[in-house]
N, C-alpha and C positions, 0 to 999 in steps of 0.2 A: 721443479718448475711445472707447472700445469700444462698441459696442452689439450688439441680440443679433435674430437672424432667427430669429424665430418662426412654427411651423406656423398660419397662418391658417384662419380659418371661411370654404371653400369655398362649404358647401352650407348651406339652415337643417334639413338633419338631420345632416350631419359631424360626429363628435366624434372622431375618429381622421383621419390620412393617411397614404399612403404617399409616401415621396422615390422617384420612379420615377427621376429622373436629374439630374445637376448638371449646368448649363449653364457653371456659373463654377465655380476649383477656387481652395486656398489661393491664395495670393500673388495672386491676381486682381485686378486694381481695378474697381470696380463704378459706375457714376451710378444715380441715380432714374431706373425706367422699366426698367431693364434685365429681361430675363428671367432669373433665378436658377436656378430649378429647376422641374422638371417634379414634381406632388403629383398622384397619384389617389386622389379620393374617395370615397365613397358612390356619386357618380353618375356619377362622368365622369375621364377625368387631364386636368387644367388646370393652367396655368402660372403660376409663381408670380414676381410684382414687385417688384424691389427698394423700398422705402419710403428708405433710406437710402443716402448714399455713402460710400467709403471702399474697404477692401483688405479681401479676408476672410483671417484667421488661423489659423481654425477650423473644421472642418465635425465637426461631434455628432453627427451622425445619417446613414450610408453612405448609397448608394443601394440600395431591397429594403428597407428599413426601416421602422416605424415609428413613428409617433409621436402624442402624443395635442396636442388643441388646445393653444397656447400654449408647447409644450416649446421648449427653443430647438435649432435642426437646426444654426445655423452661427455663427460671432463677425465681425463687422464691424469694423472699426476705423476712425473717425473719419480727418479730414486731417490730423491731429497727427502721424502717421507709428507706427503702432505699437501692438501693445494694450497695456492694461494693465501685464502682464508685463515687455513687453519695455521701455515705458517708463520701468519702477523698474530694469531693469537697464541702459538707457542713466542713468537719473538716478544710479544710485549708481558708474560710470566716472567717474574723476578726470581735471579738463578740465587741460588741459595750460596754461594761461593764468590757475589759480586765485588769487585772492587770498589772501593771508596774513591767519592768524588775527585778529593783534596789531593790523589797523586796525579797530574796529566802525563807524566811519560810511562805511569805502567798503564794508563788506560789509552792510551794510545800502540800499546806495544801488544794488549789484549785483542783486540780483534783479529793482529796480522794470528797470533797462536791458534784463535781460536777458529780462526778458517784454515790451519791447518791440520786440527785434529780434524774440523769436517769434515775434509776432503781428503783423512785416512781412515775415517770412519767410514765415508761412502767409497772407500776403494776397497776397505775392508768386507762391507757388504757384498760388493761385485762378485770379491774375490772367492769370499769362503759359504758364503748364503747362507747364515745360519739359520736352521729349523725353527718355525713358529711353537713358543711354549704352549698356545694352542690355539685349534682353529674354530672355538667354537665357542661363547659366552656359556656363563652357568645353570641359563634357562632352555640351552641347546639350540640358540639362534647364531646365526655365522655371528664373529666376534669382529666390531667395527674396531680397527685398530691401525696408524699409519706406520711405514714399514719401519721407519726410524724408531718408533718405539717398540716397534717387536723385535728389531735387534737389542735395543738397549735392556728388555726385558728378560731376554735368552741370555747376555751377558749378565747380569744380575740374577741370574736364576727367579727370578717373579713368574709366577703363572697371573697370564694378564686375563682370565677369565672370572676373577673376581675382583677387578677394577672396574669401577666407574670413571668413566670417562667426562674428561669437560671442554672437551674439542666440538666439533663444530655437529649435530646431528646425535651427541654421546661419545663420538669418537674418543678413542685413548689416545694420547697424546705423550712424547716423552716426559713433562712434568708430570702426571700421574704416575707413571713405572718409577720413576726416582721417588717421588712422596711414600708410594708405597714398600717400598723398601726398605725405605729411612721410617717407615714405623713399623716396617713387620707385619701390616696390615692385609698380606696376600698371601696364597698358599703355596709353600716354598722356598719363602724368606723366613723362614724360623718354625721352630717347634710347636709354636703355637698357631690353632688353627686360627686364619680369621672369619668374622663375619659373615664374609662374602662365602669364603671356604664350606662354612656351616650350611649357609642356606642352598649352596649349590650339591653339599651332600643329602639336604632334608628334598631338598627334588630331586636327586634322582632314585633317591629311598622311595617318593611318592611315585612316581615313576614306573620303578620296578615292581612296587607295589601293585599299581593300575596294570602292567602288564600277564601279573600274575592273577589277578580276580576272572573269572571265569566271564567270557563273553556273552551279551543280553545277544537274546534270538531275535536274526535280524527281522525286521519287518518288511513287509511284499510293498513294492514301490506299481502303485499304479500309474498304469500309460496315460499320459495325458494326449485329448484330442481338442482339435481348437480345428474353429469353419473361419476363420480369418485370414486373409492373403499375406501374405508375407512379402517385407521390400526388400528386396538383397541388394546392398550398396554394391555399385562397382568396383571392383578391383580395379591396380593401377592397369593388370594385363589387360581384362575385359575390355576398358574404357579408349587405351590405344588401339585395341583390335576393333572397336565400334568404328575409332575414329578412322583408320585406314583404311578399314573397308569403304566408307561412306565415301573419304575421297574418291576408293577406284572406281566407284559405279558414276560418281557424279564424274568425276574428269576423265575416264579413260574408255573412249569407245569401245566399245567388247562387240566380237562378233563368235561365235561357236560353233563348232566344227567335231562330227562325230563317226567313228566309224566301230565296225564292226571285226571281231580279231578270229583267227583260227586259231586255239590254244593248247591244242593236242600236242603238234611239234615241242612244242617248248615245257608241256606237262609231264613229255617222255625224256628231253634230253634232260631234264632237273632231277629226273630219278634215276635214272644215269650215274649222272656226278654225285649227289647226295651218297651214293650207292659206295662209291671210291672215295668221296672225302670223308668217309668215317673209318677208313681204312688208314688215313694218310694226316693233315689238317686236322681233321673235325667238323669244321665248319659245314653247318649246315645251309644252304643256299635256299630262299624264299621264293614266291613268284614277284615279289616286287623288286630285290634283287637286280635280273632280267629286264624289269618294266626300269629300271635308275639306268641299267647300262646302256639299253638300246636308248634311254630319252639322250642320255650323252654322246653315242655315236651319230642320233640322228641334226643335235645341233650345230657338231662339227659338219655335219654332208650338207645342211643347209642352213648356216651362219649369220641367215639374215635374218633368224630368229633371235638369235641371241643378242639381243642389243636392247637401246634402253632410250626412249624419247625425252632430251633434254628441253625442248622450248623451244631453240632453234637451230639445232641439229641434233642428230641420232649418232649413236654413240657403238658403236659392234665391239663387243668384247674380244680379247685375245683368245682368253680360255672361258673354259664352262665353270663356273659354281655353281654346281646345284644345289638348290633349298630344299630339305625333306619335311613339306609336312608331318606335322608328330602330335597328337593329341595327350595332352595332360589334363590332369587335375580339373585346369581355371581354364581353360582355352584349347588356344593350338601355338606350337611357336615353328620356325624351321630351318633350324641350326643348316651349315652350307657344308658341302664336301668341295673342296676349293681344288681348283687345278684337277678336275675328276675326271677330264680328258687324257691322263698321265696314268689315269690307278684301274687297277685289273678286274676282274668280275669279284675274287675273292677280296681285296684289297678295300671295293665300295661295300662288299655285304659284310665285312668284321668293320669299318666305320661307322655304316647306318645302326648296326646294331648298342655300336659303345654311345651313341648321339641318342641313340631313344632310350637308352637304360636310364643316361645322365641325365635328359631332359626329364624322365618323370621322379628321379631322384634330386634334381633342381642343382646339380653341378655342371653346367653348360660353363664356361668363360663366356664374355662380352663379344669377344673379337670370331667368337665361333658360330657368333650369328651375322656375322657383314661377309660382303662381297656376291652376293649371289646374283644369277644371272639367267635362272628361269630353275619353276617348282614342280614339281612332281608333290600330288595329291591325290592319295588311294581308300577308297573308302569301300573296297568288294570285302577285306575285312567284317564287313557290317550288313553285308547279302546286298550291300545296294549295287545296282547293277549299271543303271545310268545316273548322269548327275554334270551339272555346267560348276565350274569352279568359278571367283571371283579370282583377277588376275591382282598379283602381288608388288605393286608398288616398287622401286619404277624399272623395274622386267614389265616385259612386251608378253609373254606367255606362259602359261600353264595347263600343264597334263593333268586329268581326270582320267584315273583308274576304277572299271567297276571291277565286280567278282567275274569269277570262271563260273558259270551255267553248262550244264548238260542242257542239248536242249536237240530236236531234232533238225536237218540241216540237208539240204539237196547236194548232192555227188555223184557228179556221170550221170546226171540222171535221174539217181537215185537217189531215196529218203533213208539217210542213214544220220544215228544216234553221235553227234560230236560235242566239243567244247567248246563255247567263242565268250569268247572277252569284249566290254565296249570299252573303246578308247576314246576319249574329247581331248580338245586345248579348247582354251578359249587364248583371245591375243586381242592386242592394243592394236586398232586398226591404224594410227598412225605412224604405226612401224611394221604390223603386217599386213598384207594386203592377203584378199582369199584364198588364191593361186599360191601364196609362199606358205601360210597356212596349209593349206593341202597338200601339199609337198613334203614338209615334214611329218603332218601325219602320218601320208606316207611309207615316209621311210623308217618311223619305228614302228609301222605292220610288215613292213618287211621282214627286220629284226628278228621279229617276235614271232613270226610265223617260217623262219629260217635261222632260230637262233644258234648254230653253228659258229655265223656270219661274225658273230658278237667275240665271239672265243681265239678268232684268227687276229 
């Protein structure tokens, strides 16, 4: 029985994807679990799981393509051997064993038998899987073959790699494996080689042949330069990330808010712990680490950040999800650390770390990008030092992290040699007002210039 691989809901804003790449192709056979294909989203390319088993027949939808939810990308075919198609054209092959018209009670009593051997044929199959006599036609192209007849070919002893097929595309079909049997015409069914047998030894002779001739010197591949612009179609990612930005400048007031950090405290206690967790854990702690923990304590001390403008009321979260910006590839995405009022300095710095590995290796889950409730965005990675972030949809706020600078700095009086960090938010002025804005800014300079504070 056919069935059909449909483009699945990645994301809960996906309505579109792209088939970035087929891990399985036709004539494939597939179990539950397998990985099918690589789909990019909205937010991420994630891979997509077979739900069913069987052979695929069909693929609909190329790789670079795409497709909207539920389209079907590719055709599966059940353990019955076959789709649809090809089954009405094994069913309408006249079986060489048929009964004659002129009896109606043995042909009536014919089909109840003969759905019973199917259906100990296909339990047979289940049971014992016999081995493909082989997986690869005689010109060394995979061998289009449906599963019923590769059992009936392994029971027969026929190598189905010198059959011609007259199934649907070339396919081998079970009347082929039986015809060729009943003449000996394959290799394996008898002492005599066939046809097919020959020509597929006179290729791999030519083959072996070609391998062994001494190789032509390669020739030098010149660079090609070209003065023309180049249009790079949008990705599904790109094109959501155009789109929600554009929302948040056009619908959500932004107002920016910047201060200035002392980062020496926090640049001595991290050598510190670094110092004892390689003795103990391992785990190496970052300075943005520090910069997730203090943005979590500071939403808890001032909760009137953490909320979310519905339309016609605002919304205050229970807990914090924090969203970590993470630059990939194609963009930026910002998997959430959920409930991170709950988890410990080490706890969020081996999460953000497994969320960034995943993200640029494109294994995020769907469900590991919802819930967030205010972002952390660090770009001193990149020497930049200040910088307004655009606020993420529909959170009220976001942190801007630049780099740590040496830079010189008045104390007591005096011009002495320190480290300061800039800190921004920018926020949804309809849920923050300047004063509650400033407030948490605040209090993750507190943090951060008393990070002790963060540890108790």
């Amino acid at each position: 029985m056919a069935t059909n691989i449909e483009m699945p809901k990645l994301s809960d804003t996906m309505t579109e994807g792209t088939v970035v790449k087929w891990h399985k192709q036709v004539g494939d056979e597939i179990e539950i679990g397998d990985i099918v294909a690589d789909i990019e989203t909205d937010k991420a390319t994630m891979e997509m799981e077979a739900f069913d088993e069987g052979t695929i027949t069909e693929i609909k939808v190329q790789e670079g393509e795409k497709a909207a939810i539920g389209s079907v990308l590719a055709v599966l075919d059940g353990d019955d051997g076959g789709s649809s198609s090809e089954a009405s054209a094994e069913s309408d092959e006249p079986k060489a064993e048929e009964k004659p018209a002129a009896q109606p009670e043995e042909k009536q009593a014919e089909p109840a038998a003969e759905a019973k051997k199917d259906t100990e044929d296909k339990k047979d199959t289940k049971e014992t899987s016999p081995a493909p006599a082989s997986a690869e036609a005689a010109d060394g192209s995979r061998l289009k073959i449906s599963p019923l007849a590769r059992k009936v070919a392994a029971d027969l002893g026929v190598d189905p790699s010198g059959i011609e097929g007259t199934g649907p595309g070339g396919r081998i079909v079970r009347a082929d494996v039986e015809a060729a049997a009943k003449s000996g015409d394959a290799a394996g069914s008898g002492d005599k080689p066939s046809k097919q047998a020959s020509a597929a030894a006179g290729l791999a002779a030519a083959a072996k042949a070609k391998s062994a001739a001494p190789a032509a010197a390669p020739q030098a591949v010149q660079p090609t330069t070209t003065d023309e612009d180049q249009v790079i179609e949008l990705s599904s990612m790109r094109r959501v990330i155009a789109s929600r930005l554009l929302q948040s400048k056009q619908t959500i007031p932004h107002f920016y808010l910047h201060t200035e950090v002392d980062a020496a405290p926090l640049m001595a206690l991290r050598k510190q712990i670094n110092a004892q967790a390689e003795q103990t854990h391992g785990n190496k702690y970052s300075v943005n680490d520090f910069v997730l923990k203090a943005t979590i304590n500071a939403a808890q001390a001032v909760p009137g950040v953490n909320a979310s403008f519905t339309g016609d009321s605002i919304v205050q979260f229970a807990h914090v999800g924090l969203a970590v910006a993470i630059s990939v590839d194609d963009g930026l995405v910002t998997p959430v650390i959920k409930q991170a009022e709950t988890k410990s300095l080490l706890q969020i710095s081996r999460e953000v770390k497994d969320l960034a590995v995943r993200s640029r290796d494109k294994k995020l889950k769907p469900n590991e990008f919802d819930g967030g409730t205010i972002t952390v965005s660090n770009l001193g990675a990149w020497g930049v030092e200040s910088f307004d972030a655009i606020v993420n949809p529909p959170q009220s706020l976001i942190v801007s992290v630049g780099a740590i600078v040496e830079k010189p700095v008045v104390k007591d009086g005096q011009v002495v040699p320190g480290l300061r960090m800039n800190l921004g938010v920018s926020c949804d002025h309809r849920v923050v007002d300047g004063a509650l804005g400033a407030q948490f800014l605040a209090e993750v300079k507190k943090l951060i210039e008393a990070p002790a504070l963060m540890l108790v």
